[in-house]
C-alpha positions, 0 to 999 in steps of 0.5 A: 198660505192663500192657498189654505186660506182658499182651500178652506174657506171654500170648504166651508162656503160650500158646506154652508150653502148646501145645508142651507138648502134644509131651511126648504124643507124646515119650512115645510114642516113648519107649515105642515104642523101649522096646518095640520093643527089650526085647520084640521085639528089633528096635530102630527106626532113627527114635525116636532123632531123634524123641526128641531133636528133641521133648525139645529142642524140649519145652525151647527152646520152653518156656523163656520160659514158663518166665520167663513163671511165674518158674520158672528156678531163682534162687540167691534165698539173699540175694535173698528177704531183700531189699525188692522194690526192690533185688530189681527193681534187680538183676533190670533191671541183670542183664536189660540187662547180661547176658540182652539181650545173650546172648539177642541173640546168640543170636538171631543166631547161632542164625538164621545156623546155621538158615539154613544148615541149611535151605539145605543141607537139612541131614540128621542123621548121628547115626543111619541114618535121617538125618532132616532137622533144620532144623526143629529147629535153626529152634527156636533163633532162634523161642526166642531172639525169644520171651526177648527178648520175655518179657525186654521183659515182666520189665523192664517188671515191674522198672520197675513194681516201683520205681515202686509199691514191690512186685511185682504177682501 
């Protein structure tokens, strides 16, 4: 079990990292159109859809590493005041009866709507310049898979955590 628990939670470390590498170039555009429009006067017809294409993918992709830290903000008022074993009671209950089930349909949802999307060679109406955006929407079902996999990881912590008593750093 600490094995899958490892194997898993470095994927998405990993994964985390190198697409927070995308806030770089986020601020690049960020700058550029800023720039470009209060200086010179000539707003760009790409950063728009750069910007949201790489802010979204920033937070999609960052989302099981989030999981990963524990980093999701938590209502924890009542929870820190429990023993660690009603804390990994709730948590695998709430992971098998809520987050599996939405993260499943997510990935499902999200593969059909980026299939289709790729299919189509679907391009972006938001702006003039009209970038394709199956890439972007392509992010929706890797994140999803990434959630269940991180998901696999928290509920082996749970089970962990009811058989010794405690949480491990």
């Amino acid at each position: 079990m600490n094995k899958v628990i490892k194997i898993i939670d470095s994927i998405n470390l990993r994964v985390g990292r190198i697409f927070a590498w995308l806030f770089l170039p986020l601020v690049y555009v960020l700058v550029h159109e800023i720039i470009a429009t209060k200086v010179f006067a000539k707003p760009t017809d790409w950063a728009f859809d750069a910007s949201y294409m790489l802010y979204g993918t920033i937070f999609m992709m960052g989302a099981a590493y989030t999981l990963a830290i524990d980093g999701h903000v938590r209502g924890d008022i009542i929870y820190r005041l429990w023993k660690p074993k009603t804390q990994a009671t709730i948590d695998l209950t709430l992971y098998l009866l809520v987050f599996f089930p939405a993260m499943v349909a997510l990935l499902i949802a999200g593969s059909s709507y980026a299939w289709y999307s790729f299919s189509v060679n679907e391009k972006s109406l938001q702006s003039p310049f009209g970038p394709i955006i199956w890439p972007l929407k392509t992010v929706i079902p890797v994140t999803a898979f990434l959630m269940i996999l991180q998901g696999i990881s928290q509920v082996a912590k749970c089970i962990r955590c009811l058989k010794r008593g405690r949480w491990e750093e």
